[in-house]
N, C-alpha and C positions, 0 to 999 in steps of 0.2 A: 271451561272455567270462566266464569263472571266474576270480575273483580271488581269492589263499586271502593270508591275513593269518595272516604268521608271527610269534610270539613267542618270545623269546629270553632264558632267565632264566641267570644264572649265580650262582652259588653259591661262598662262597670259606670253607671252612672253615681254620678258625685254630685249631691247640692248642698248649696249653704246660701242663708239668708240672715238677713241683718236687718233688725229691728232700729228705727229712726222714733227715736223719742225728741220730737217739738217743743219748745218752754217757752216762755215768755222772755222777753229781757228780763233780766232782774227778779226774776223768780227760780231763777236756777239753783239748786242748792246741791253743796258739795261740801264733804269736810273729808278730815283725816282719819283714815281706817287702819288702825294701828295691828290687825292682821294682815293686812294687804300691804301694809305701811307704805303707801301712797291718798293721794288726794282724789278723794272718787267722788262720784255724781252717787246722791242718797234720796229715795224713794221715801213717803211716810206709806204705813203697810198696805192701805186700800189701792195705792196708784202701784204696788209692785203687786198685788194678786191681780189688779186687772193687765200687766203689763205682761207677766209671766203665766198668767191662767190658772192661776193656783189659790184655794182659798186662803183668809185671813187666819184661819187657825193649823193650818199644815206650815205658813210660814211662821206660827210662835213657837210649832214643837221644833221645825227646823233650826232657830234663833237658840230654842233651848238644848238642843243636840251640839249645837257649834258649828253646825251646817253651813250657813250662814253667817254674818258678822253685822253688829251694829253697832253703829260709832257713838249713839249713846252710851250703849254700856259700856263700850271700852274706854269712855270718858269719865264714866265712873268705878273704873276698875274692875270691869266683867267682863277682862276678857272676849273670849269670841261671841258670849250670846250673854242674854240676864241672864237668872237662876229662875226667873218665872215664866213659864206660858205668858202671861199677861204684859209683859214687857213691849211684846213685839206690835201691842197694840199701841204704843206710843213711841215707840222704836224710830231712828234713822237708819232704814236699813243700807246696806250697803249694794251698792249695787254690781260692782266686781263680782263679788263673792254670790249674788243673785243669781248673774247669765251665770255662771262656772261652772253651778248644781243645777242649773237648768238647761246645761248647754246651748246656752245662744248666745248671740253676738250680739249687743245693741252698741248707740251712736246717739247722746244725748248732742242735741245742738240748739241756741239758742234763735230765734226768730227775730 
């Protein structure tokens, strides 16, 4: 009788990274996002498709799905997104509601 004694090790690797976004003094811009209803750090769309990697027109159907929030329109009574695709090309978008759907973590800090 050969008996072999198996061993069974598993391994679970966990990462997370954090994205550090840089500003200027006095260029930082934040307003209130009345879906998140707090005070968030707000991207115009060109600086959040290159922050998040994602083009400027998957962030207007997102904007227009509700996906996403932007404190313009919810300043002018729209809710989580405009009613337009094109909104989000002059959008504040919001940046909470950005990493959430994008699952990342970022860290606005001023310089």
């Amino acid at each position: 009788m050969n008996e072999t004694n198996t061993r069974r090790t598993e391994i679970t690797i966990e990462t997370r990274s954090v994205t550090i976004i840089r500003m200027r003094r006095g260029e930082s811009n934040s307003a209130f996002c009345r879906n998140c209803r707090a005070e968030v750090p707000v991207f115009d769309p060109l600086a959040a498709a290159l922050i998040f990697r994602a083009a400027q027109d998957q962030l207007a159907v997102l904007l227009q799905n509700g996906r996403i929030h932007s404190t313009a329109a919810a300043e002018n009574g729209g809710g989580s997104g405009g009613d337009r695709a094109g909104d989000a090309h002059n959008a504040a978008l919001c940046s909470r509601s950005l990493a959430d759907f994008f699952g990342k973590e970022i860290r606005c800090v001023e310089d």
